[in-house]
C-alpha positions in Angstrom: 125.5 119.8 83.5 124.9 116.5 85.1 121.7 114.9 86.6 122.8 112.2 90.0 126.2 112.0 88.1 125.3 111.6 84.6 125.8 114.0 81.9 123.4 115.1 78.7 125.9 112.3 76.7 124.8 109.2 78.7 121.2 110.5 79.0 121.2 110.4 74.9 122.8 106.8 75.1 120.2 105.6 77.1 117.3 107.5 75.4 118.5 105.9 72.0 118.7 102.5 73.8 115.3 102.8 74.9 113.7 104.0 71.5 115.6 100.4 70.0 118.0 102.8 68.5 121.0 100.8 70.2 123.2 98.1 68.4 125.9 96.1 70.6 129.0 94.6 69.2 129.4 92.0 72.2 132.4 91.6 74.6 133.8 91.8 78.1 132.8 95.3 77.3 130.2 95.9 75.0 130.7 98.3 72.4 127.7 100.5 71.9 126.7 102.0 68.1 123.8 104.4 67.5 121.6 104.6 64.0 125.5 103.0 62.9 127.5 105.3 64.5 130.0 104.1 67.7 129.4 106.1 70.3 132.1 107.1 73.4 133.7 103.8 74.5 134.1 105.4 78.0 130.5 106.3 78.6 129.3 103.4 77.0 131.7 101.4 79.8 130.5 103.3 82.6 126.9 103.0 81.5 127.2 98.7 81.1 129.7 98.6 84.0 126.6 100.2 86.4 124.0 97.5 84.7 121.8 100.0 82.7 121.8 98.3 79.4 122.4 94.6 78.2 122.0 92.8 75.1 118.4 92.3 74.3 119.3 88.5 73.8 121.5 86.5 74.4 125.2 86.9 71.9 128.3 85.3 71.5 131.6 87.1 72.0 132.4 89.5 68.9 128.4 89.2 67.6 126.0 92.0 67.4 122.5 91.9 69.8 120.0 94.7 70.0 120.7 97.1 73.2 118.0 97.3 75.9 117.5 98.9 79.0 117.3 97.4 82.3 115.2 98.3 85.4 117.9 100.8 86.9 118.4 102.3 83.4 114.8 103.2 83.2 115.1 104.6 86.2 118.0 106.9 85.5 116.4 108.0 82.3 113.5 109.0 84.0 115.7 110.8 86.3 116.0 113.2 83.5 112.7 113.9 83.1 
């Protein structure tokens, strides 16, 4: 089941981002762990690559940052609702 493309996996990404669940290991592609746990590099990828989440501040290459949503991931989340 998907809602405007996205399936129940991203909208538990970005529900976890939004509760301040999210952890990033920075990079050209962020890598994207959950209460410690790394969640699917693919859908992580597709979520970053569409500018739903970002570091919460700014990081270096190969450092950690809190995960945060932006704008447009709000808005998809809510989508769910």
């Amino acid at each position: 089941m998907s809602t405007n493309g996205y399936t129940a996996r991203h909208r538990a990404m970005l529900q976890a981002i939004a509760d301040g669940r999210g952890e990033l290991l920075c990079g050209r592609v962020p890598s994207l762990a959950v209460d410690g746990l790394w969640c699917d590099f693919v859908a992580t990828g597709q979520l970053f690559a569409e500018g739903l989440f970002r570091p919460a501040r700014q990081a270096a290459f190969g450092t950690q940052a809190p995960a945060e949503l932006t704008t447009s991931g709000l808005h998809v989340l809510s989508s769910f609702a």
